[in-house]
Residue frames as a rotation matrix with the C-alpha (Angstrom) as fourth column:
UNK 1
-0.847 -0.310 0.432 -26.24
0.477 -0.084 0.875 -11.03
-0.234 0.947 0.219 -34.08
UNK 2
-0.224 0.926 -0.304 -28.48
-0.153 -0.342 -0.927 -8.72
-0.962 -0.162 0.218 -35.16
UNK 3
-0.621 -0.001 -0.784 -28.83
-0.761 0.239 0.603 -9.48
0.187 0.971 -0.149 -38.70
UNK 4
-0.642 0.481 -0.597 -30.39
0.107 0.827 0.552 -12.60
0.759 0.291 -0.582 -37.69
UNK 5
-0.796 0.272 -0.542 -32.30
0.466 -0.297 -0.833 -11.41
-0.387 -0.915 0.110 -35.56
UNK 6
-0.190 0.363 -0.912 -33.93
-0.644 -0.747 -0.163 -9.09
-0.741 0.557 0.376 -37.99
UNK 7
-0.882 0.065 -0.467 -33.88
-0.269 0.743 0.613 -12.41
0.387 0.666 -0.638 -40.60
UNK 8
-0.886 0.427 -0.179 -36.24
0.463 0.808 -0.364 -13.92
-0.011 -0.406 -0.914 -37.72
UNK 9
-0.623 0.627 -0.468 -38.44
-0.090 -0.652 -0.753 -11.20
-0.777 -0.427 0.462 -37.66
UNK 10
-0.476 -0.042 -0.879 -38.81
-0.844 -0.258 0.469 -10.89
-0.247 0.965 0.088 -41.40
UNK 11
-0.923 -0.042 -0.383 -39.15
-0.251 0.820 0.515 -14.66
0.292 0.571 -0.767 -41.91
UNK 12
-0.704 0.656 -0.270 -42.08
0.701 0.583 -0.410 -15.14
-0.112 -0.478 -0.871 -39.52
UNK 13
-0.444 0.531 -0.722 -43.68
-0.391 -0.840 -0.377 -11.87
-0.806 0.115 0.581 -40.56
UNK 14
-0.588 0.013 -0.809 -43.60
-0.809 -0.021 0.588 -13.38
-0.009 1.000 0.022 -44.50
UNK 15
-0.939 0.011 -0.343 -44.84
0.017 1.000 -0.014 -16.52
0.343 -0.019 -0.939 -43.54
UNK 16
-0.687 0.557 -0.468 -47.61
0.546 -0.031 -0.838 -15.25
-0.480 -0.830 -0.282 -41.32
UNK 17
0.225 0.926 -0.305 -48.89
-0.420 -0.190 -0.887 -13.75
-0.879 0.327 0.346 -44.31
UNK 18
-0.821 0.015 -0.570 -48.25
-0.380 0.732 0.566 -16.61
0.426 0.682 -0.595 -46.85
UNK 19
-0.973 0.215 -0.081 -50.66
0.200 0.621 -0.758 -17.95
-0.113 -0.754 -0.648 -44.20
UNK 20
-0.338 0.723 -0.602 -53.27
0.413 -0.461 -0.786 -15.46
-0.846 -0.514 -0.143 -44.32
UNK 21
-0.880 -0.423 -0.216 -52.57
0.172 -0.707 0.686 -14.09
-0.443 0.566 0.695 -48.03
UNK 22
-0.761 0.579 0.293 -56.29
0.336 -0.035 0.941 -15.23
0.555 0.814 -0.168 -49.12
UNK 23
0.033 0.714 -0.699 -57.78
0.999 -0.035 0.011 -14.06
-0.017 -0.699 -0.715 -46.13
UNK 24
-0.291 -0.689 -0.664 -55.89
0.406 -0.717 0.567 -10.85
-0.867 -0.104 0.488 -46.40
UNK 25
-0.954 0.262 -0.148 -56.38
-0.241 -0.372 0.896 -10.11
0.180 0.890 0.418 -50.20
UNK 26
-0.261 0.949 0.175 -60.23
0.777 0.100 0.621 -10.63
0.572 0.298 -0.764 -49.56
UNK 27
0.262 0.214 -0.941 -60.18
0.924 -0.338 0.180 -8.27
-0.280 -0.916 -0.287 -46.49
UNK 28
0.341 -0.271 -0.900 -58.36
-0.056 -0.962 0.269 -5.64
-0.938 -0.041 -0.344 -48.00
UNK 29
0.884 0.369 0.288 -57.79
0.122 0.413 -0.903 -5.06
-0.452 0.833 0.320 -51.55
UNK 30
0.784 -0.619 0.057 -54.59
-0.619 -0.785 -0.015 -3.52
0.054 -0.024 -0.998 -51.43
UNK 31
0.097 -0.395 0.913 -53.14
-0.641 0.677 0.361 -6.79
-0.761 -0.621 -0.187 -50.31
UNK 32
0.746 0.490 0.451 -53.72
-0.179 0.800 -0.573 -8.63
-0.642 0.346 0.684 -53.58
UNK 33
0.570 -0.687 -0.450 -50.78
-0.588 0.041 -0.807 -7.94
0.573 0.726 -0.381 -55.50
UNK 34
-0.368 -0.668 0.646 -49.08
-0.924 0.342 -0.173 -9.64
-0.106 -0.661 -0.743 -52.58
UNK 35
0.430 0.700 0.570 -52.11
-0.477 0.712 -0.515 -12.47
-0.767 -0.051 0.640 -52.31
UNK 36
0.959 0.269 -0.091 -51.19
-0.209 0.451 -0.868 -13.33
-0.192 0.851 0.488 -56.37
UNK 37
0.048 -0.967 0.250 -47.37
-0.976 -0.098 -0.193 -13.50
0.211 -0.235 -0.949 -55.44
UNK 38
-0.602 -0.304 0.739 -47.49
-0.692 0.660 -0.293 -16.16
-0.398 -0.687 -0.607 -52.94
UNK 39
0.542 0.776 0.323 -50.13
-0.649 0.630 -0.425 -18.20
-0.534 0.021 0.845 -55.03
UNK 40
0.174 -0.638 -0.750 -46.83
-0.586 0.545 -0.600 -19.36
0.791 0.544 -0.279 -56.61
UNK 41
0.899 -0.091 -0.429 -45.75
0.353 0.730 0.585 -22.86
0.260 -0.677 0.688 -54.72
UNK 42
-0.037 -0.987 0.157 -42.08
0.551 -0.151 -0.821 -22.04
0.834 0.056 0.550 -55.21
UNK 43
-0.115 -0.081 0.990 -42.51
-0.673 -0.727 -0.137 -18.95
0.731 -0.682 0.029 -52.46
UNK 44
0.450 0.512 0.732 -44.54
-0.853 0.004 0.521 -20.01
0.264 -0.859 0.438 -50.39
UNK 45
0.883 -0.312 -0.350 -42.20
0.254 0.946 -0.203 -23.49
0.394 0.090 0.915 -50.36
UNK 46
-0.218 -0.885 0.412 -39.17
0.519 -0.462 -0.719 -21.15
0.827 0.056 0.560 -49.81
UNK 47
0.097 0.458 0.884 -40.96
-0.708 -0.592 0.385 -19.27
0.699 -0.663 0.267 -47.09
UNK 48
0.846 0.480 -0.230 -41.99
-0.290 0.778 0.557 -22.19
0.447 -0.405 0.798 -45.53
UNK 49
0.660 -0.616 -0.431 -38.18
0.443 0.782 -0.438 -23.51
0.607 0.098 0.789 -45.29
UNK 50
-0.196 -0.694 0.692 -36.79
0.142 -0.719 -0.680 -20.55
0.970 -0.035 0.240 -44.76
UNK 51
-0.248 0.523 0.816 -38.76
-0.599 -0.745 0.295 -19.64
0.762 -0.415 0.498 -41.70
UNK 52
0.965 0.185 -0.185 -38.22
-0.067 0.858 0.510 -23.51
0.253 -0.480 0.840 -40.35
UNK 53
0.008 -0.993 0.114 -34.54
0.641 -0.083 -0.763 -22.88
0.767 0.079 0.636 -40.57
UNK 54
-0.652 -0.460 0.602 -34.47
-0.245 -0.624 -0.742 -19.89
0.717 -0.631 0.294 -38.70
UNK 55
0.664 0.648 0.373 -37.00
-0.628 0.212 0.749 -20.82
0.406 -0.731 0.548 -36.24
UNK 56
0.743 -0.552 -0.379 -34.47
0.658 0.707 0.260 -23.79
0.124 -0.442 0.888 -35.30
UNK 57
0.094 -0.988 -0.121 -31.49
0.923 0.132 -0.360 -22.12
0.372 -0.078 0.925 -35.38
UNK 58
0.153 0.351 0.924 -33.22
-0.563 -0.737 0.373 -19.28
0.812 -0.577 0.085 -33.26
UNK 59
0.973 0.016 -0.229 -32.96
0.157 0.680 0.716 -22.02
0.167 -0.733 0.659 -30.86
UNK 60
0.614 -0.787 0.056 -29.16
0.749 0.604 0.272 -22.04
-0.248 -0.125 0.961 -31.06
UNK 61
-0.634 -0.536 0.558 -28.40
0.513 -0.831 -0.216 -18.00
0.579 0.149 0.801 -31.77
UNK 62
0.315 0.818 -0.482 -29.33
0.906 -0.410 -0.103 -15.53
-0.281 -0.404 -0.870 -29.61
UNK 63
0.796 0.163 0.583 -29.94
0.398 -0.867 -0.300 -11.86
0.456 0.471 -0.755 -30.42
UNK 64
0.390 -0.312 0.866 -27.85
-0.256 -0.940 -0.224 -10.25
0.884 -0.135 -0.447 -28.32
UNK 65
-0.522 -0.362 -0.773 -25.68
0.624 0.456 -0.635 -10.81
0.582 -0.813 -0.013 -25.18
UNK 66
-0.960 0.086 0.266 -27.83
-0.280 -0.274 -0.920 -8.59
-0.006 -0.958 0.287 -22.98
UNK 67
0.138 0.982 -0.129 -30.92
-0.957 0.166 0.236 -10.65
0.254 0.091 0.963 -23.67
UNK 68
0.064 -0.060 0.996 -31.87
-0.432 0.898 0.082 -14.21
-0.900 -0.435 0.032 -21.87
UNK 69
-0.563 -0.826 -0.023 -30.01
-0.433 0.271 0.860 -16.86
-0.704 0.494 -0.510 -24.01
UNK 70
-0.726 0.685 -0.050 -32.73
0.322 0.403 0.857 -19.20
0.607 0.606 -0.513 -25.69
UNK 71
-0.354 0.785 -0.508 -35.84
0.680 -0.157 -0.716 -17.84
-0.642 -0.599 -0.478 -23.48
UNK 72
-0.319 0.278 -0.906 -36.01
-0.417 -0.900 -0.129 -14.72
-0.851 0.337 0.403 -24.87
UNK 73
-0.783 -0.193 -0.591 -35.85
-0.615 0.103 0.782 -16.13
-0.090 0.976 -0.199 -28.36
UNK 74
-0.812 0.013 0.583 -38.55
-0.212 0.925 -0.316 -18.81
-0.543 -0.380 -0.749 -27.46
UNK 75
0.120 0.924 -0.364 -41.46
0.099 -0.376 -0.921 -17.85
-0.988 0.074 -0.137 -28.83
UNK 76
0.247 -0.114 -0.962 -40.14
-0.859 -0.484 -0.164 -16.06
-0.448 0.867 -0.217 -32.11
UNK 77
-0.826 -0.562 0.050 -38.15
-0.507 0.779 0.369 -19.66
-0.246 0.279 -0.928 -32.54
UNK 78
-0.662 0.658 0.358 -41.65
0.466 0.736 -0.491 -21.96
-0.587 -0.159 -0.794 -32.15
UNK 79
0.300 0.851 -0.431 -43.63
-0.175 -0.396 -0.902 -19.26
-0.938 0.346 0.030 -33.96
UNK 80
-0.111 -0.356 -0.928 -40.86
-0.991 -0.037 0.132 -19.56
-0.081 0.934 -0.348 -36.93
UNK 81
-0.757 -0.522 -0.394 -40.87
-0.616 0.366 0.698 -22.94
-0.220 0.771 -0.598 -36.67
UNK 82
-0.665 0.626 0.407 -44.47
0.127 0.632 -0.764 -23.65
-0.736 -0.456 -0.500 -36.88
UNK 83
0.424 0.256 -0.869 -45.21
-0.626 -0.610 -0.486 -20.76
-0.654 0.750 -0.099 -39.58
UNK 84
-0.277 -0.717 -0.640 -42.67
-0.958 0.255 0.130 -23.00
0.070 0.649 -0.758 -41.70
UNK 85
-0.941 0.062 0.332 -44.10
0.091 0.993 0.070 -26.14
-0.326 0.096 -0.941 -41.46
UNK 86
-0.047 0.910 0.413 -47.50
0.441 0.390 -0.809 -25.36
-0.896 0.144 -0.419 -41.64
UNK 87
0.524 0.511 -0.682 -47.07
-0.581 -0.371 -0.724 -23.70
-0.623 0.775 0.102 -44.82
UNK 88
-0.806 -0.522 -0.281 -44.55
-0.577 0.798 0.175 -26.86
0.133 0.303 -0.944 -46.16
UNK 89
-0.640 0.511 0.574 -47.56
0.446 0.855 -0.265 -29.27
-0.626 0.086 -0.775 -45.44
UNK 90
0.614 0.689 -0.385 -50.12
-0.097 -0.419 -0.903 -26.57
-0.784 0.591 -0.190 -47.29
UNK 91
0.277 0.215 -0.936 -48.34
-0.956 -0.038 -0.291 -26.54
-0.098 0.976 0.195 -50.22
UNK 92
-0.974 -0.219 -0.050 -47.30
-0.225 0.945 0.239 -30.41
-0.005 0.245 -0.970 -50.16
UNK 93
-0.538 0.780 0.321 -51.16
0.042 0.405 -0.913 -30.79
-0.842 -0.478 -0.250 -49.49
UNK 94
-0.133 0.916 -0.379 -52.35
-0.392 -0.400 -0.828 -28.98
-0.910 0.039 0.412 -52.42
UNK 95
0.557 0.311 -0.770 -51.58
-0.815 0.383 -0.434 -31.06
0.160 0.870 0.467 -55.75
UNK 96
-0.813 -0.469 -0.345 -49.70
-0.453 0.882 -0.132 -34.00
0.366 0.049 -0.929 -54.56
UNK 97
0.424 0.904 -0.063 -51.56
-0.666 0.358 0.655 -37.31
0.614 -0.235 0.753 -53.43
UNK 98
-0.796 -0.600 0.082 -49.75
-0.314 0.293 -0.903 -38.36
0.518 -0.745 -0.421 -50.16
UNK 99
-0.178 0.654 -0.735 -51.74
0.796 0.535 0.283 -39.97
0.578 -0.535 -0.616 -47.63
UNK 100
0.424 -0.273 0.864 -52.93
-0.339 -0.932 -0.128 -37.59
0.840 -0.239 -0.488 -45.24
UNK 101
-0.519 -0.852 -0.064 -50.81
-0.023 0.088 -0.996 -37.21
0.855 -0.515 -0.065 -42.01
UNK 102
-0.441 0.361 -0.822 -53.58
0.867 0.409 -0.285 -37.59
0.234 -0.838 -0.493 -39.41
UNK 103
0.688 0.710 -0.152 -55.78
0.725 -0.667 0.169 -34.67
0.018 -0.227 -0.974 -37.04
UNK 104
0.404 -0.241 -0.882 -52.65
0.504 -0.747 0.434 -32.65
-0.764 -0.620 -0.181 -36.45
UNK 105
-0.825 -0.223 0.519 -52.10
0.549 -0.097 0.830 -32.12
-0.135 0.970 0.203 -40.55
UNK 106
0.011 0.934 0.358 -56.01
0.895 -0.169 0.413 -31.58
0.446 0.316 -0.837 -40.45
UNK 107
0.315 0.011 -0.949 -55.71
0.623 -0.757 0.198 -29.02
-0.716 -0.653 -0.245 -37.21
UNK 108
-0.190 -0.975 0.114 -52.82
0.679 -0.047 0.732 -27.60
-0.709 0.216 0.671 -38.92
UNK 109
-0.866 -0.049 0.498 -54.40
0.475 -0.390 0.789 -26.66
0.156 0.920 0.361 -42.22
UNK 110
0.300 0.930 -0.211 -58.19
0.856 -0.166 0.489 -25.96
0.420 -0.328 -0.846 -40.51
UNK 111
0.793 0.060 -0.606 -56.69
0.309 -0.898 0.315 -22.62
-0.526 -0.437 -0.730 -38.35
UNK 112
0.121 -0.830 0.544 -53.70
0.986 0.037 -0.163 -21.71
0.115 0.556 0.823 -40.79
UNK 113
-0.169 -0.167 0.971 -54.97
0.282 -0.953 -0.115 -18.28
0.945 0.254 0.208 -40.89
UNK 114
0.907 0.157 0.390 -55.21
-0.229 -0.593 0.772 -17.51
0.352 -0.790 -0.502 -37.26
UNK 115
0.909 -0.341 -0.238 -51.99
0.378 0.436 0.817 -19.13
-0.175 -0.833 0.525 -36.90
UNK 116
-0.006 -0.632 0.775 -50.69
0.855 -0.405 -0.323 -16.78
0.518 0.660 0.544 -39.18
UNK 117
0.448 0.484 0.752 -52.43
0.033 -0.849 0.527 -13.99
0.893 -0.211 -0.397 -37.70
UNK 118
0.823 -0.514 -0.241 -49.89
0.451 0.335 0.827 -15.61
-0.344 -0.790 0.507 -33.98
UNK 119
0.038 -0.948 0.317 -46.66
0.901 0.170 0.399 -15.52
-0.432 0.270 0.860 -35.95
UNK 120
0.116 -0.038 0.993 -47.29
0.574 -0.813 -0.098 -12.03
0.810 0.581 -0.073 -37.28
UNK 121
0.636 0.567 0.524 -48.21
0.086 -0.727 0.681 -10.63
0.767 -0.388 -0.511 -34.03
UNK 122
0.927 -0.345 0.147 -45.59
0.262 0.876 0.405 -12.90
-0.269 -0.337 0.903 -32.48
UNK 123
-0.176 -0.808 0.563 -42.88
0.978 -0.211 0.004 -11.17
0.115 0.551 0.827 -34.75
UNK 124
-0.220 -0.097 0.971 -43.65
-0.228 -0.962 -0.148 -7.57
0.948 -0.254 0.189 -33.94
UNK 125
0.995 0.000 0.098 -43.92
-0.098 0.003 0.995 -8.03
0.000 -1.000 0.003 -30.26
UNK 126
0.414 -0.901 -0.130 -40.38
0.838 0.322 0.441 -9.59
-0.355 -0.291 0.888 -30.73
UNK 127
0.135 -0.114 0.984 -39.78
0.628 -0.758 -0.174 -6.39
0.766 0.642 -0.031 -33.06
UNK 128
0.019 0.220 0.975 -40.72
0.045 -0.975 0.219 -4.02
0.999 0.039 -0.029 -30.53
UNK 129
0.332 -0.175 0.927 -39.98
-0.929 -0.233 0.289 -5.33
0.165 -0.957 -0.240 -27.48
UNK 130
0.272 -0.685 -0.675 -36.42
-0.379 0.569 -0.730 -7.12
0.884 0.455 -0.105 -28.11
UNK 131
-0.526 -0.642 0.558 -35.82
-0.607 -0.176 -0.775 -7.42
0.595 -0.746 -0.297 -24.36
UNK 132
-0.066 0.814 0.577 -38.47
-0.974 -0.178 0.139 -8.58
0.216 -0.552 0.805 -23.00
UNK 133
-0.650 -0.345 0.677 -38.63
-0.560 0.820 -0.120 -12.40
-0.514 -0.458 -0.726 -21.45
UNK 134
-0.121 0.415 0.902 -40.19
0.774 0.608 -0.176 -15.30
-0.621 0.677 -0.395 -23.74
UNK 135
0.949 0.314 0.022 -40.47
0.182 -0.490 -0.852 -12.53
-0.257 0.813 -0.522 -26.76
């Protein structure tokens, strides 16, 4: 299916800069109308899901019968569904008062932006080189 395929790309692209958006809109100014977007929970909550969803169920569709069944997909799948949690625990983190969830909540939120900066880079590799084994 290529449609989802193109969903997965998309989703881990958005997400990867929900991740990064304040690193991003300080780096480049151009970037801020985007930056003051995502400072809404609601996106970046919707991102988040969205981008866990397909990340799983990358697991269970593949792109394309002449690509390796879940291999290929492996990567884009774990990158979606890591981009999608970690930005579900950031915004559950940032005005609620849950306990916290331990070092891998702490990890989690401590490299957000480089693990955005993965799942972007992570999603155009898969972009641009659809064939290729673990991408």
């Amino acid at each position: 299916m290529l449609q989802f395929y193109f969903l997965s790309i998309t989703a881990n692209i958005l997400a990867g800069l929900a991740l990064t958006a304040d690193y991003l809109g300080g780096r480049f100014p151009a970037f801020a109308p985007f930056r003051d977007l995502l400072a809404r929970r609601a996106y970046r909550a919707a991102l988040g899901v969205l981008a866990a969803a397909v990340g799983f169920l990358k697991l269970l569709i593949r792109s394309s019968a002449a690509d390796v069944p879940v291999v290929g997909d492996l990567i884009p799948a774990l990158a979606g569904m890591t981009l999608g949690a970690a930005l579900v625990v950031h915004v559950l983190r940032e005005k609620t008062d849950l306990p916290p969830l331990g070092r891998l909540e702490k990890a989690v939120l401590t490299y957000r932006v480089p693990l955005g900066v993965a799942g972007i880079v992570a999603a155009v590799l898969h972009f641009l080189l659809p064939g290729a084994l673990f991408l």
